[in-house]
Backbone as CSV, one residue per row, in Angstrom:
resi,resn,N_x,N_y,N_z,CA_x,CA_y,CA_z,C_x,C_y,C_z
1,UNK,42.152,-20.395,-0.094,41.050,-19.443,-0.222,39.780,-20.075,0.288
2,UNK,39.063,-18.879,0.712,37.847,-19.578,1.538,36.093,-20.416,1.135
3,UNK,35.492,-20.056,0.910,34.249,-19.595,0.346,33.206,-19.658,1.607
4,UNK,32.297,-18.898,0.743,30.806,-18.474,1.438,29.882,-18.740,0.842
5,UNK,28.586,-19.158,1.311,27.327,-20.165,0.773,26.525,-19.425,1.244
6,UNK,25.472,-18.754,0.867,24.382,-18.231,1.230,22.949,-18.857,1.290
7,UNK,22.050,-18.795,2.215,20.930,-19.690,2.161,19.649,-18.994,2.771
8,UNK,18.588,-19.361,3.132,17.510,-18.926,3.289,17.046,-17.594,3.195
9,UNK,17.095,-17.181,2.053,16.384,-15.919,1.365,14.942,-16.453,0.900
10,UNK,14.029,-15.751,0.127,12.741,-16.022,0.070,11.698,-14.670,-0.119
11,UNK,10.538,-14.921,-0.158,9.662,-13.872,-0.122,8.705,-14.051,1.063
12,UNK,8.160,-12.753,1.720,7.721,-12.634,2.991,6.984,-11.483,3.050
13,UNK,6.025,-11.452,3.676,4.938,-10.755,3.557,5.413,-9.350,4.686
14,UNK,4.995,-8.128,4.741,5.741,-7.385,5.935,4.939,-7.443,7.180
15,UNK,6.328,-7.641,7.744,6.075,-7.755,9.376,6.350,-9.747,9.436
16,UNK,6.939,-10.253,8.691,7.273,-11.391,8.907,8.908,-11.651,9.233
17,UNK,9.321,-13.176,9.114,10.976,-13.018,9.690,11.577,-14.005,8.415
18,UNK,12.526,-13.878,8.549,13.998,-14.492,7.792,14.780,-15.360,8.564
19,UNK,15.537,-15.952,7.857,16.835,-16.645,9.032,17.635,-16.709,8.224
20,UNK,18.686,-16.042,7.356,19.528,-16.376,6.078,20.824,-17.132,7.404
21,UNK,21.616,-18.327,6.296,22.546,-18.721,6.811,23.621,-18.423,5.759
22,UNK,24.942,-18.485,6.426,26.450,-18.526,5.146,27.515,-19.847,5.651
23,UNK,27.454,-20.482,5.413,28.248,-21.584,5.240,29.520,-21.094,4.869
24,UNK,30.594,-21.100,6.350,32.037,-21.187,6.001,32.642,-21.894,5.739
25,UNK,33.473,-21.839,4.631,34.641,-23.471,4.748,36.017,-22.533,4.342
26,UNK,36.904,-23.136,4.710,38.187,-22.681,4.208,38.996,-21.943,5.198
27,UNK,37.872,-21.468,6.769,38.884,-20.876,8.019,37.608,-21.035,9.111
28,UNK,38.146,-20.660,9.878,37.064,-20.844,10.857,36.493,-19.135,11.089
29,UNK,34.994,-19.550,11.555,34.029,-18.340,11.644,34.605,-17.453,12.582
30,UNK,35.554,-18.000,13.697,35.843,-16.944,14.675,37.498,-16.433,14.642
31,UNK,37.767,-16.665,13.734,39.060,-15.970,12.896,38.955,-14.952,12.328
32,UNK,37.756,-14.281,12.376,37.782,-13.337,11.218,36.520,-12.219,11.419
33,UNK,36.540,-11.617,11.276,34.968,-10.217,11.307,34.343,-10.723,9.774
34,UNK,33.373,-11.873,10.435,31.924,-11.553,9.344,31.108,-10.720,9.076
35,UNK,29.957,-10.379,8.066,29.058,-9.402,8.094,27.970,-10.133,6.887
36,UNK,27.163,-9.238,7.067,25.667,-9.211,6.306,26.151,-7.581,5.081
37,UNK,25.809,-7.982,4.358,25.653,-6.867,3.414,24.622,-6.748,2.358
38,UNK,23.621,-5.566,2.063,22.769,-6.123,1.248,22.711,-5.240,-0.194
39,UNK,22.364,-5.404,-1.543,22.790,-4.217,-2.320,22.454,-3.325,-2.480
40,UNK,22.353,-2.160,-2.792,22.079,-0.918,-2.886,21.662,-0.422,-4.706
41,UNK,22.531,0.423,-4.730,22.050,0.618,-6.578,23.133,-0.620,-7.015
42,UNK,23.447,-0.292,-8.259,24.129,-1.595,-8.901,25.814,-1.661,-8.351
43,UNK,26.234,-0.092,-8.260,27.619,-1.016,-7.287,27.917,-0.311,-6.375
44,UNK,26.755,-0.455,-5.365,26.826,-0.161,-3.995,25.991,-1.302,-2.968
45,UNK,27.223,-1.742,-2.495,26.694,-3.027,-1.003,26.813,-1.973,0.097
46,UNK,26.125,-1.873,1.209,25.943,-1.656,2.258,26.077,-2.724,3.341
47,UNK,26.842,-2.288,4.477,26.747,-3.184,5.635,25.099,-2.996,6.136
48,UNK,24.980,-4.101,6.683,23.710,-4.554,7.793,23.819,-4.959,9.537
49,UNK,24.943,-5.783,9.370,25.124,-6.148,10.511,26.462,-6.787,10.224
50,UNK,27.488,-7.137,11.356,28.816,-7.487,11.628,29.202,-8.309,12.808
51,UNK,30.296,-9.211,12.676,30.589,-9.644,13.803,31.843,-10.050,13.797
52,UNK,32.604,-9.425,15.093,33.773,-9.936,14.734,34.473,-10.840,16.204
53,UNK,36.119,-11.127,16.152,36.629,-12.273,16.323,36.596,-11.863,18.455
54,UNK,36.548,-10.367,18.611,35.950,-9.993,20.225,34.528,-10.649,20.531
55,UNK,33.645,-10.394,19.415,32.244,-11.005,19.511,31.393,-9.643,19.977
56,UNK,31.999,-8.750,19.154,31.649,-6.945,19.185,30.566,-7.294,17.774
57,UNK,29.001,-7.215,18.001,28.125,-7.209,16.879,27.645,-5.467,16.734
58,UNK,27.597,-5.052,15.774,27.153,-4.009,15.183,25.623,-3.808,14.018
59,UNK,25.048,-2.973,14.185,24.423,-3.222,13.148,23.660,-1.593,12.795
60,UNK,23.371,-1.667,11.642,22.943,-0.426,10.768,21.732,-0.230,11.580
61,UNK,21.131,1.677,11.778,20.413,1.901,12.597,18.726,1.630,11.397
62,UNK,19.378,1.361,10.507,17.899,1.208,9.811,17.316,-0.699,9.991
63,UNK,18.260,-1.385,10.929,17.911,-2.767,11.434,17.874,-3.287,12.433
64,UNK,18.835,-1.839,13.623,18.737,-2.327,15.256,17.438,-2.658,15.773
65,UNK,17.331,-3.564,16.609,15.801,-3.768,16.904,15.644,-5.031,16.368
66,UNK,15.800,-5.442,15.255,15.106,-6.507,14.211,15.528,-7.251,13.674
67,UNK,17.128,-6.882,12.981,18.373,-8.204,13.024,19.296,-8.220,13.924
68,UNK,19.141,-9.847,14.032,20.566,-10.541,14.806,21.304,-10.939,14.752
69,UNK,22.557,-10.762,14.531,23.811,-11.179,13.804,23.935,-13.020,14.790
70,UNK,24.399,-14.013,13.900,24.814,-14.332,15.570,25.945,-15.666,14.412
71,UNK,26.727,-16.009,15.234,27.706,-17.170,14.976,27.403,-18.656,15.615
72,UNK,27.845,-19.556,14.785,27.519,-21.468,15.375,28.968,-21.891,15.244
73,UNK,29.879,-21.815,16.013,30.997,-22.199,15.274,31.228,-23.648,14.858
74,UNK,30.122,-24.669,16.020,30.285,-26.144,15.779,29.964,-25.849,14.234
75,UNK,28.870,-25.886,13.961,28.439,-25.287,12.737,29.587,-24.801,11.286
76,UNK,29.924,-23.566,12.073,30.935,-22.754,11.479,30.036,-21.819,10.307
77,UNK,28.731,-21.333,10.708,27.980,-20.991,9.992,27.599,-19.437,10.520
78,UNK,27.617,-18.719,10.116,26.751,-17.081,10.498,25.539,-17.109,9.935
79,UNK,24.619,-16.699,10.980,23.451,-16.278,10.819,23.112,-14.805,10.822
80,UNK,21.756,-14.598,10.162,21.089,-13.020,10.311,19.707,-13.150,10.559
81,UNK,19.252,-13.432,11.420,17.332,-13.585,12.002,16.944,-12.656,11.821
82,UNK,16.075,-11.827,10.877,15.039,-11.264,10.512,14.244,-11.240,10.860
83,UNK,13.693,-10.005,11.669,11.968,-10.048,12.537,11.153,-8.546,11.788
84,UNK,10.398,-8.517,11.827,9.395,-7.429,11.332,9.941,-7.042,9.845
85,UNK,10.107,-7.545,9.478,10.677,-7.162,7.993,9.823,-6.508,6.908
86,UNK,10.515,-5.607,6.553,9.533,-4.310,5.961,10.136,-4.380,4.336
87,UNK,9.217,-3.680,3.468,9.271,-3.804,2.129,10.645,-3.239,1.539
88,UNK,10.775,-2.024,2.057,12.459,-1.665,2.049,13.574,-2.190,2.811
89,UNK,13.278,-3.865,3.125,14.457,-4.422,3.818,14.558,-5.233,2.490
90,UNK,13.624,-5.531,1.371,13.729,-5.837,0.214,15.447,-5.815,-0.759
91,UNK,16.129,-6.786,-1.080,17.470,-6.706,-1.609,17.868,-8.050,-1.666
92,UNK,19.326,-8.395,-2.658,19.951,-9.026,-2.285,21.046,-9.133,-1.149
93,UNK,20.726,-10.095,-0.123,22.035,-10.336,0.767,22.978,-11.049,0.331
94,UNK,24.352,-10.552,0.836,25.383,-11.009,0.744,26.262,-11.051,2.197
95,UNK,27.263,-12.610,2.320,28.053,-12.742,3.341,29.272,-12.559,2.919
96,UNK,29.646,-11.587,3.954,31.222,-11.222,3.352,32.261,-11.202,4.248
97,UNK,33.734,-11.456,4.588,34.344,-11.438,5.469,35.528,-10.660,5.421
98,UNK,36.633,-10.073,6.610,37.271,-9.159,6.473,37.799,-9.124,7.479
99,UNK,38.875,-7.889,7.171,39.757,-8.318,8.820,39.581,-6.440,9.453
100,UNK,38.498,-6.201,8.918,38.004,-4.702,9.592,37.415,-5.425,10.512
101,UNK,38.030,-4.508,11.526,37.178,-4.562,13.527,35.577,-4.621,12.660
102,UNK,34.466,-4.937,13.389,33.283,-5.177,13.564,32.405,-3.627,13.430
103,UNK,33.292,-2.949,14.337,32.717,-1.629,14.431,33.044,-0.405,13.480
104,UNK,34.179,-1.126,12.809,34.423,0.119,11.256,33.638,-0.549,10.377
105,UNK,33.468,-1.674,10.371,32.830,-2.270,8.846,31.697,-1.083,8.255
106,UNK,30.675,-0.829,9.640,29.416,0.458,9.082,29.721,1.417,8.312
107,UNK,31.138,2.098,8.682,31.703,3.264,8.769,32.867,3.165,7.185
108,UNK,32.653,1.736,6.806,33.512,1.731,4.956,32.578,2.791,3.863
109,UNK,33.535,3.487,3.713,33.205,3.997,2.201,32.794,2.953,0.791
110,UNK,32.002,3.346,-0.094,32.219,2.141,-0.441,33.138,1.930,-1.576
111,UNK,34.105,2.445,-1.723,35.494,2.403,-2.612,36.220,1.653,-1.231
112,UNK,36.298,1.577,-0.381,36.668,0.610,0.925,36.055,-0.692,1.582
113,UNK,34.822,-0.886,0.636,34.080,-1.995,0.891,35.274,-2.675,-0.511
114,UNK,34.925,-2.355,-1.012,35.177,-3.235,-2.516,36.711,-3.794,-2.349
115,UNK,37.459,-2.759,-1.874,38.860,-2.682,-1.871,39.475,-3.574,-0.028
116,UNK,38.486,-3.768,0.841,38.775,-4.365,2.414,37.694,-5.428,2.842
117,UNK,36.581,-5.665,2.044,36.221,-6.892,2.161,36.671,-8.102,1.267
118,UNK,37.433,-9.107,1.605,38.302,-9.981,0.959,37.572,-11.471,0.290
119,UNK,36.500,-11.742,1.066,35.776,-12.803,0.373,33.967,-12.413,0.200
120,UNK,33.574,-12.754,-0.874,31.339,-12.203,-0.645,31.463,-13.838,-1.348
121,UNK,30.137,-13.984,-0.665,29.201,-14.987,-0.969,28.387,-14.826,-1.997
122,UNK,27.509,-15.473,-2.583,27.261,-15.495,-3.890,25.563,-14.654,-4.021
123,UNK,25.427,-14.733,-2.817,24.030,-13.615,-2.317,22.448,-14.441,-2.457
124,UNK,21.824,-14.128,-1.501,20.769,-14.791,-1.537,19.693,-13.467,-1.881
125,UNK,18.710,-14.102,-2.296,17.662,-12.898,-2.476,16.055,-12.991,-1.724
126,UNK,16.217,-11.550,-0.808,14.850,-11.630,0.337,14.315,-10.003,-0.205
127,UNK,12.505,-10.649,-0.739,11.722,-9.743,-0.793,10.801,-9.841,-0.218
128,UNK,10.286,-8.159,0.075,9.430,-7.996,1.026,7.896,-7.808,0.433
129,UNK,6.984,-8.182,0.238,5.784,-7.440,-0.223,4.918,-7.906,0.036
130,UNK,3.099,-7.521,0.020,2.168,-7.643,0.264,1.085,-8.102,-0.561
């Protein structure tokens, strides 16, 4: 079994940036469709952004523009770069992995998040305010 490490969350003023990282161990980063997920009410995660083992990145239309999914494999680490970050990008993130293509991950119900994402990270927390 794998795990996931979550890191650079923080507080940020709007219109500033992020860089959260997830530390893989247990398979390699390009084995598998990673993603960003952040929470919603209490048991609802939402996708953000995705990436999978084609190197097909996706991302929610409320972040195109502004996050960047991206992979280090020397590393073996996924990133999410945060630019203009607004008060409702406010949440906990979470790294989660799965063997959904890149481009369904958006498209999970979330009785299909819970039930087809196989490993989450322990979540970092990024707020936005002024």
């Amino acid at each position: 079994q794998g795990q996931l490490l979550e890191s650079g969350g923080g507080s940020v003023q709007p219109g500033g940036s992020l860089t959260l990282a997830c530390v893989v161990s247990g398979f390699s980063v390009s084995s598998t469709t990673l993603a960003w997920f952040r929470q919603g009410s209490e048991d609802e995660r939402a996708a953000v952004a995705a990436i999978d083992m084609d190197g097909e990145r996706v991302y929610a239309d409320s972040v195109k523009e502004r996050f960047t999914i991206s992979l280090d494999g020397a590393k073996n680490t996924l990133y999410l770069q945060m630019n203009n970050l607004k008060p409702e990008d406010t949440s906990m993130y979470y790294c989660a992995s799965t063997l959904v293509p890149a481009r369904d991950v958006l498209r999970l119900t979330q009785t299909l998040v819970w039930r087809l994402i196989n490993l989450w990270g322990q979540g970092t927390q990024v707020t936005v305010s002024s």
